[in-house]
C-alpha positions in Angstrom: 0.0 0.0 0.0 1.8 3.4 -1.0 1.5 6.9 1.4 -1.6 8.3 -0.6 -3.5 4.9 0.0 -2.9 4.6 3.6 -3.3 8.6 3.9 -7.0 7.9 2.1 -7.8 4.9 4.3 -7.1 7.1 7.6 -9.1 9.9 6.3 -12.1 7.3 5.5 -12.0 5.9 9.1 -12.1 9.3 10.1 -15.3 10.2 8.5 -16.7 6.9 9.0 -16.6 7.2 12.7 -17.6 10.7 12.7 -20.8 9.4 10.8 -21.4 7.0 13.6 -20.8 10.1 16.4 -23.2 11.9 14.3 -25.7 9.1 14.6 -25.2 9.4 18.0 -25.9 13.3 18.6 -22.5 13.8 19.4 -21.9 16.5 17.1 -18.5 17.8 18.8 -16.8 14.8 18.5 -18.1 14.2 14.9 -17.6 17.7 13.8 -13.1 16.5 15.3 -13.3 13.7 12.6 -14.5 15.4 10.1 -12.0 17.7 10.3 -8.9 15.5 11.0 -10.4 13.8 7.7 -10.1 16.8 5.6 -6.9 17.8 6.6 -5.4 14.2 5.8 -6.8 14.4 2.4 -8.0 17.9 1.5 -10.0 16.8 -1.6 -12.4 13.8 0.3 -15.6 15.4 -1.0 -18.0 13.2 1.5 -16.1 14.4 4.6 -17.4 18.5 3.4 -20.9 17.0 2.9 -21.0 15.4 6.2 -19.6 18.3 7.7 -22.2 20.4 6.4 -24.8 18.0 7.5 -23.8 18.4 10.8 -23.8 22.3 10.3 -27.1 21.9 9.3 -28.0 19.7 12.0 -26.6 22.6 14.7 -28.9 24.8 12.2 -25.6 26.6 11.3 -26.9 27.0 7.8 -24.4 29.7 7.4 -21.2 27.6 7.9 -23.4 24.7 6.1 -23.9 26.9 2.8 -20.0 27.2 2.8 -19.3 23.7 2.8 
């Protein structure tokens, strides 16, 4: 498995497990994964959109828009 491979498959357990915080109401901890998701692979499109999901969710429409 080469760097960007292993960088994508820690980004996806990232936003995989934010998805299950999310599930979960724990937005804080979710919203930490999401991040740490994004900045391992700037480009992981799902990670924004669940990102914004939760913004929504908060009813930060605002920050949601962005995303």
């Amino acid at each position: 498995m080469n760097q960007n491979n292993t960088i994508y498959a820690q980004a996806e357990v990232h936003n995989n497990y934010g998805v299950r915080l999310f599930k979960e109401n724990k937005y804080a901890e979710a919203r930490q994964h999401y991040e740490q998701a994004i900045q391992l692979k700037p480009d992981y499109l799902q990670a924004y959109f669940n990102l914004g999901l939760l913004f929504i969710a908060e009813t930060q429409l605002e920050k949601a828009i962005i995303q």
